[in-house]
Steps between C-alpha positions, in 0.01 A plus 500: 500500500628851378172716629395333790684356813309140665571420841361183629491469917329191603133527422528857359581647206627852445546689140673838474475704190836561413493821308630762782674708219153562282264501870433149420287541210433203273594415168446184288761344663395535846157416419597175344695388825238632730266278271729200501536480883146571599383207253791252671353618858149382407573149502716507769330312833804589714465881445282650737443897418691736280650814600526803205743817555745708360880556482643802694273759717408736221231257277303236521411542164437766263283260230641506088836617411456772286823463350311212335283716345557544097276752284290356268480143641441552889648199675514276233805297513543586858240462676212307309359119431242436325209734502612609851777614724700220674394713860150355433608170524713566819182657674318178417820321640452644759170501551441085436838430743393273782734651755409874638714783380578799723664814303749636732515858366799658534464863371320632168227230370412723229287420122540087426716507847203594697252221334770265537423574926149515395477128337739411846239295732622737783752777517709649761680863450824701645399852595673632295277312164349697260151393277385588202390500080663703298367325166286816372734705596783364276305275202426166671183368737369177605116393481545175681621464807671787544140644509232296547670293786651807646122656527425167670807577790411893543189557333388642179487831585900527617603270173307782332745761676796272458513448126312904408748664710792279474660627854742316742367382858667425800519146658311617790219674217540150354400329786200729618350448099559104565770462197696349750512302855771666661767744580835455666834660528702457196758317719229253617361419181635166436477357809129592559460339113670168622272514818172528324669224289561296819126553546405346163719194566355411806145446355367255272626533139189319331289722716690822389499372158107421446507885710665667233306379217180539644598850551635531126138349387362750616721791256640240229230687272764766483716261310322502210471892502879476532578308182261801302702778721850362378390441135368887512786568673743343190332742246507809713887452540508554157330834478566872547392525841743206657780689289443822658464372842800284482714791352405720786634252731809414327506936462445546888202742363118552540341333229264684271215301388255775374551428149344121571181720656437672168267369261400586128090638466 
């Protein structure tokens, strides 16, 4: 593994995003190891619960390289399978895994970063974490379950707020909206994740198991409006408005999107 670092402790798994330099966004790469370890885990009986985090104190992770962005063609070659992204196939990963995950969010958990926490079964944050989307802001969004199962954590009205204002939160805003379970100091972030870990492993893992997907039942509708989200999300890559939003951020500018809100009578 290049992207990603895999530590296995007894019953308990943990996986760093190893991208400190770029704030631990993802590219095709580190999607296609996260991928390949999360489908190992699932058939794994002598794994017990899966903890997610970040490399260094600055990111847990900032969602799609940019740097992988081309004009013209969006992600392809970088970032895309198919008719969707390779991320969609992580969230359902992630999603179908036996074992709990716990996101152990170690600074900004912005854009793709912050519905990687989302998709997390539970998630535990340093005080010093930031939340957010950014998507609108700079040419991307997502219509899965970066929204429809975040309105399900914090309601509809704040995923309405989150995504049409595209502002950063605080862990301890986080945790009053219900985007996340809990706050510690940065310095105690690991070991609280490996005690709520120690929690998981005492219990049944059948009974957590038949838990989680009776839980998932209950959203797994969102799945489906994830695979039309991704395939919308191909084509808008491609477009003006992706372009100008990406070039702002690679520009360190505001982007300018009036032209996209004029229309000919």
């Amino acid at each position: 593994m290049e992207d990603i670092l895999v530590e296995e402790v007894g019953a308990l798994v943990t996986i760093t995003l190893n991208r400190p330099e770029r704030m631990n966004a993802f590219r095709q790469k580190t999607i296609q190891e996260l991928n390949e370890v999360f489908a190992s885990l699932s058939g794994r009986a002598d794994i017990g619960v899966v903890i997610l985090t970040g490399a260094g104190d600055r990111a847990f992770c900032t969602g799609g390289d940019v740097k992988d962005f081309t004009v013209g063609s969006g992600y392809e070659g970088a970032s895309w399978t198919g008719i969707g992204l390779e991320v969609e196939r992580l969230h359902s990963l992630m999603r179908s895994l036996p074992q709990p995950v716990i996101a152990a969010v170690n600074g900004y958990a912005i854009g793709g970063g912050n519905v990687l926490q989302v998709v997390c079964d539970m998630s535990i944050a340093s005080d010093t974490a930031k939340f957010g989307q950014v998507g609108p802001k700079y040419g991307s969004f997502d219509a899965g379950f970066g929204t429809a199962y975040l309105a399900r954590l914090v309601g509809e009205r704040k995923a309405r707020e989150i995504w049409m204002r595209c502002k950063t939160y605080s862990a301890h805003e986080a945790l009053d909206m219900g985007l996340i379970n809990a706050v510690v100091p940065a310095d105690r972030l690991m070991e609280e994740a490996r005690e709520w870990a120690n929690d998981v492993l005492a219990l049944s893992p059948t009974s957590l198991k038949m838990i989680k997907y009776s839980l998932n039942a209950d959203s797994e509708h969102i799945a489906g409006i994830t695979q039309l989200s991704f395939a919308g999300l191909k084509m808008y890559y491609q477009g003006g408005e992706a372009e100008e939003g990406h070039a702002a951020f690679r520009e360190k500018r505001a982007p300018d999107y009036s032209r996209f809100r004029k229309y000919d009578k």
